[in-house]
C-alpha positions as CSV (number, residue, x, y, z in Angstrom):
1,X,-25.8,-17.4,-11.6
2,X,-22.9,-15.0,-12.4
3,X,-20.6,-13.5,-9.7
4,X,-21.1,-9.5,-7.8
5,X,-20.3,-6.9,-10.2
6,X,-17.4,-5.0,-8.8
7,X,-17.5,-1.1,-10.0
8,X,-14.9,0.1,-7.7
9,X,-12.7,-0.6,-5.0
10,X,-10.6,0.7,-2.4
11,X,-8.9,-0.2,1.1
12,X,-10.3,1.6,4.5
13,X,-7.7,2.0,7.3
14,X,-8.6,3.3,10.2
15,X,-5.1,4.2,12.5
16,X,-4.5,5.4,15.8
17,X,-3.6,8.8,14.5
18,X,-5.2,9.6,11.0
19,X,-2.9,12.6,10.5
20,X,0.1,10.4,11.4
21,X,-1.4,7.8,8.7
22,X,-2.0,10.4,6.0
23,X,1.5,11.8,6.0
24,X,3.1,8.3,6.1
25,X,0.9,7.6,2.8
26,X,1.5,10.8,1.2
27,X,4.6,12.4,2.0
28,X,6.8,9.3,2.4
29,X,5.3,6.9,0.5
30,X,4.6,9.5,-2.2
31,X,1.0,8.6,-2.9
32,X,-1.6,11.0,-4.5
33,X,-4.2,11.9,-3.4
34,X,-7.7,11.3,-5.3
35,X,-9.8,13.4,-2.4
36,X,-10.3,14.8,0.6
37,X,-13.7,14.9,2.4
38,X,-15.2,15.7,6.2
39,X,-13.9,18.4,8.6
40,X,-11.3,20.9,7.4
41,X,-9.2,20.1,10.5
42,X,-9.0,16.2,10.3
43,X,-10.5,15.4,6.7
44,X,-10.3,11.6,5.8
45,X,-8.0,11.2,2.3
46,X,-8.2,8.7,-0.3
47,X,-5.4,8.2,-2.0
48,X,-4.9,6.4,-6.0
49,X,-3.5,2.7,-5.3
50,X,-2.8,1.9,-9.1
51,X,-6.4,0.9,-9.9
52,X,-7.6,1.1,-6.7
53,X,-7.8,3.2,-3.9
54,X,-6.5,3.4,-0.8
55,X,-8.9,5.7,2.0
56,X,-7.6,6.4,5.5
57,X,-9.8,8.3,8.0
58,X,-11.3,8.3,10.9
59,X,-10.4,6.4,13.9
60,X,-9.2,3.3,14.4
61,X,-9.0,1.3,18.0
62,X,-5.2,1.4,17.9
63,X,-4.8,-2.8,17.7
64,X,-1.6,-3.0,15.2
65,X,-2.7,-3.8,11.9
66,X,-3.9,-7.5,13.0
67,X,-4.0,-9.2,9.4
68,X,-4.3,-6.3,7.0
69,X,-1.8,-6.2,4.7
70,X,-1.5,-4.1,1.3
71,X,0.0,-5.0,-1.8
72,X,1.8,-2.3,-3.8
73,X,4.0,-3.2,-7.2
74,X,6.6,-1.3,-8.6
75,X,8.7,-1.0,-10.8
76,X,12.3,-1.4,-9.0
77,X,11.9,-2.5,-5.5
78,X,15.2,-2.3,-5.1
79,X,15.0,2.0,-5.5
80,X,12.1,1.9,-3.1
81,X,13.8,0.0,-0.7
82,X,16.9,3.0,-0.6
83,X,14.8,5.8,-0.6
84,X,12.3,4.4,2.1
85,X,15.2,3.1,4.4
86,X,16.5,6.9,4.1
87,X,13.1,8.2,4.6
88,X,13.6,6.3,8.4
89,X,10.2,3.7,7.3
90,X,10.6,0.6,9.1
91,X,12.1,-2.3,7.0
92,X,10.3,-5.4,7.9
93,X,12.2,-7.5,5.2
94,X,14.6,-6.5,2.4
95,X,14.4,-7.0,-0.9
96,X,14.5,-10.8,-2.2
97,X,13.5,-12.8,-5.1
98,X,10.9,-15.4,-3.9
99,X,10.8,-19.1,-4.9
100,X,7.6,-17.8,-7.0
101,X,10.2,-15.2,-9.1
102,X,8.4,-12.1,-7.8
103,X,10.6,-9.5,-5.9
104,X,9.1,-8.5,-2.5
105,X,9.8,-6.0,0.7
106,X,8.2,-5.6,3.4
107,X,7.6,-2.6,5.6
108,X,4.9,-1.1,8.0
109,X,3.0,2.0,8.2
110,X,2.8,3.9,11.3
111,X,0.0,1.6,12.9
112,X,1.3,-1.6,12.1
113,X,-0.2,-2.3,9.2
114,X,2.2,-4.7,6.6
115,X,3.0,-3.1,2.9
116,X,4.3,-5.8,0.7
117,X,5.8,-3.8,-1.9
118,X,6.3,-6.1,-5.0
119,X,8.5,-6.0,-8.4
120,X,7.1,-8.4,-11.4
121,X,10.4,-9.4,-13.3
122,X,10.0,-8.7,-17.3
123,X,10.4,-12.9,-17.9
124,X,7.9,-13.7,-14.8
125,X,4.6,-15.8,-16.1
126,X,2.5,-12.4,-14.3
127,X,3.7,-10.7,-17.3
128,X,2.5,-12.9,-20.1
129,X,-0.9,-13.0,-21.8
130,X,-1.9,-16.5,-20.4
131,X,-4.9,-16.5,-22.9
132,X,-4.3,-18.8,-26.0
């Protein structure tokens, strides 16, 4: 019996303040957006998350992000880390080469949620073609 065909993906959040949320994404982050939909004056947005998507709309019941997190790599955490510290984003952790060789920060959104942005080094095993 094979596994569920997956055609698409995406994360939902659903903040305290969807406006609030959608700026954070778009303006500070610098996400794109891949659409707008619903009611001119408070439209839900999905945004392009490398292969996925990212949606945030609606409403959410204001609990801190509880144990969402989302996972973001780039290619110089570092330069992230000085532009989004400028931009006033709250720093959860710094930049720092984990005992698995990846290079990870960590920050929140507006509502809480945790962003683990994450840097693949050139000689990490994540980069090589582990098929024979």
């Amino acid at each position: 019996m094979g596994g569920m065909e997956i055609l698409s993906s995406r994360i939902l959040l659903r903040p305290a303040d969807a406006g609030r949320a959608q700026r954070f994404y778009r303006d500070v982050l610098g996400l794109a957006v891949y659409r707008e939909f619903g009611p001119e004056e408070s439209p839900g947005m999905v945004f392009f998350l490398g292969s996925g998507f990212l949606e945030v709309s609606g409403h959410g019941s204001g609990r801190p992000g509880g144990g969402t997190m989302i996972w973001l790599q780039v290619r110089d955490v570092r330069a992230e880390h000085e532009r989004l510290s400028a931009a006033g984003v709250r720093v959860l952790r710094e930049p720092r080469e984990e005992p698995w060789g990846l290079v990870e920060m960590w920050i929140e959104d507006p509502d809480g949620v945790r962003i683990v942005i994450v840097e693949i080094p050139d000689d990490h095993p994540l980069r090589r073609d582990q098929r024979g």
